[in-house]
N, C-alpha and C positions, 0 to 999 in steps of 0.2 A: 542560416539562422544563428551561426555563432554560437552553435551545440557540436560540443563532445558529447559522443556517444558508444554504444556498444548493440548490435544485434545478435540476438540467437537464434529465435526463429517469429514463425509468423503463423497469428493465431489463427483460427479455422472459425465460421461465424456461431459453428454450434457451442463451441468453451467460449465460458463467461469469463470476461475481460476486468481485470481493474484497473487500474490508472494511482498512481502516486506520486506527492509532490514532497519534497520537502525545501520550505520556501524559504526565500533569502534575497535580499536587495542587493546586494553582489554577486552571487552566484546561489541559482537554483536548481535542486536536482530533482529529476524525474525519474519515473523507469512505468512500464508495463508489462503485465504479467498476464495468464491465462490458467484457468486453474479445471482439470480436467475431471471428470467424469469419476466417479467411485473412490477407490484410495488412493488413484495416481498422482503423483504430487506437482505440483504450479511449476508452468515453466518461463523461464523468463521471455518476454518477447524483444525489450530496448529496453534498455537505460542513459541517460546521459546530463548534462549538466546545462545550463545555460549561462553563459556567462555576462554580466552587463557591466560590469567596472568599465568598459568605455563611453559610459552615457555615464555625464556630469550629473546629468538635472535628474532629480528622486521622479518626476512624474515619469518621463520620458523612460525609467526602468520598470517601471508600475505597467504602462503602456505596453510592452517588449514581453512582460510578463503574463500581461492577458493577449494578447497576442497570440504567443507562442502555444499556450496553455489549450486554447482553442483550434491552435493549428496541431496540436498533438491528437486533440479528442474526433477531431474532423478525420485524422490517419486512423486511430487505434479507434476508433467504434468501442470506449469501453462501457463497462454496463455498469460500474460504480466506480467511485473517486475518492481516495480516502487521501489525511493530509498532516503533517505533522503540525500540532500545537506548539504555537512560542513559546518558547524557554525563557523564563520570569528570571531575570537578571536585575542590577542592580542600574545599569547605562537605562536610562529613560528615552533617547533619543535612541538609541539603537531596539529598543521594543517596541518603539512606534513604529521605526521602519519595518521589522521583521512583521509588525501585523497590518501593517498598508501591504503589505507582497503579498503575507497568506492571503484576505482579505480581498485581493483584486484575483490572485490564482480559485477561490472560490467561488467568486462572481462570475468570473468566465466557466465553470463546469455548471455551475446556478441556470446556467443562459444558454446550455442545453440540456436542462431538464433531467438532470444525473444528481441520481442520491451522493450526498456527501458526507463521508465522516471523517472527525477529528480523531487524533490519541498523542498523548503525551508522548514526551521522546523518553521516560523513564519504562512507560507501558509497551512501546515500541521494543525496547531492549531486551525487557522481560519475555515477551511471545517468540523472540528470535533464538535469544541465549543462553533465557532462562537465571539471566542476572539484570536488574532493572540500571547497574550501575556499570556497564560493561561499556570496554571503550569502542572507538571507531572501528579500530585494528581490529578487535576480537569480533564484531559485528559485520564485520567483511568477511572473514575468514569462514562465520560459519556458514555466512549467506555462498560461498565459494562452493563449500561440501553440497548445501542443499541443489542448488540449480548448476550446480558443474560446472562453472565461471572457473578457465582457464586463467584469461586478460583481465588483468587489474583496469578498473574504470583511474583514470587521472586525477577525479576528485572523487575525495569521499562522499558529497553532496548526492552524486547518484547512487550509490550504496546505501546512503542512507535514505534514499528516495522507494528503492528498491527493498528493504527491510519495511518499511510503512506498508506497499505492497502485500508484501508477508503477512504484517502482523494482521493489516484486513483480511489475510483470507482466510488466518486462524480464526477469528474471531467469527465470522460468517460460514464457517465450512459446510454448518448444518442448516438449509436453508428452508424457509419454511413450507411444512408440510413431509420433512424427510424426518425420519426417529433419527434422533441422538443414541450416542453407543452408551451402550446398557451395562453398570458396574457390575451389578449383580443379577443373580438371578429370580430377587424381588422387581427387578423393574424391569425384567425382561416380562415376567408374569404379566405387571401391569398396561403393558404396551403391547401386548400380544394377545387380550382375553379374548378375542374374537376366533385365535386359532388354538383356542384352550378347548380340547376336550375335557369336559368335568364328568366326575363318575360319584357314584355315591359308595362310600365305602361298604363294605360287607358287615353283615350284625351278625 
């Protein structure tokens, strides 16, 4: 398939799976993740890159794209799909293409029936490094500490595929039906009155 990649491990069917794209009509990067059970933290499963600079023709990369895209989801059974939004530049022609790639990479996760979400790549940065203007290098580096990534991926395109990853599963950790962690102990109250003994004070 003409993908650079990287494995870690391989997910089990009980962890929930997510799927990340970050899209590009020359090289697109991917990764998959699994995000486990209580406060144990997501482990990588693959990341890697696609590369299409040897197809001339813009359709023929769009094509390779859903393709691929589809033959990732048919492996990794994931169970959401999140995806970096285009970066609003000043080339008009290179924003067209960068959203024909998102665009066809959403269509094929559409066409198996997998919720998808977007996020800016400033919002991206922010969930990871906690600076929304943080470069490639610094956004490797922390993704390196979190999932214990030895081998540097070849292209940043899967790092940064792999941080979208991330940012989804910050974003989703508390899924619905599970309580949210409690600042204080006003909202532990509130979320807990059912295991609230109440007493009447003494007169």
């Amino acid at each position: 398939m003409n993908i650079q990649d990287l494995h870690s491990c391989v997910a089990s069917s009980e962890d929930p799976v997510i799927m990340a794209i970050d899209p590009g009509s020359i090289k697109m990067g991917w990764a998959v993740i699994k995000t486990a059970q209580g406060n144990q933290p997501p482990a990588m499963v693959a990341m890697g890159t696609l590369l299409l600079g040897s197809y001339k023709d813009i359709y023929q990369r769009l094509e390779k794209i859903h393709t691929t895209v589809g033959e990732l989801i048919r492996i990794h059974k994931p169970h959401s799909f999140a995806i970096e939004a285009p970066f609003f530049g000043k080339n008009v022609q290179s924003m067209l293409k960068l959203g024909r790639a998102q665009g066809v990479a959403i269509a094929a996760a559409m066409q198996h029936h997998i919720n998808v979400t977007e996020y800016s790549p400033k919002k991206v940065k922010q969930s990871v490094t906690g600076n929304g203007n943080a470069s490639k290098e610094q956004v490797w580096k922390m993704l390196q500490q979190i999932f214990t990534i030895e081998i540097s991926p070849k292209y940043y395109d899967a790092s940064d595929a792999l941080a979208v990853a991330l940012c989804h599963h910050y974003q989703n950790r508390f899924l619905p039906g599970r309580k949210k962690a409690m600042k204080n102990w006003e909202a532990f109250l509130a979320q807990n009155e059912d295991r609230i003994i109440k007493t009447r004070p003494k007169k």
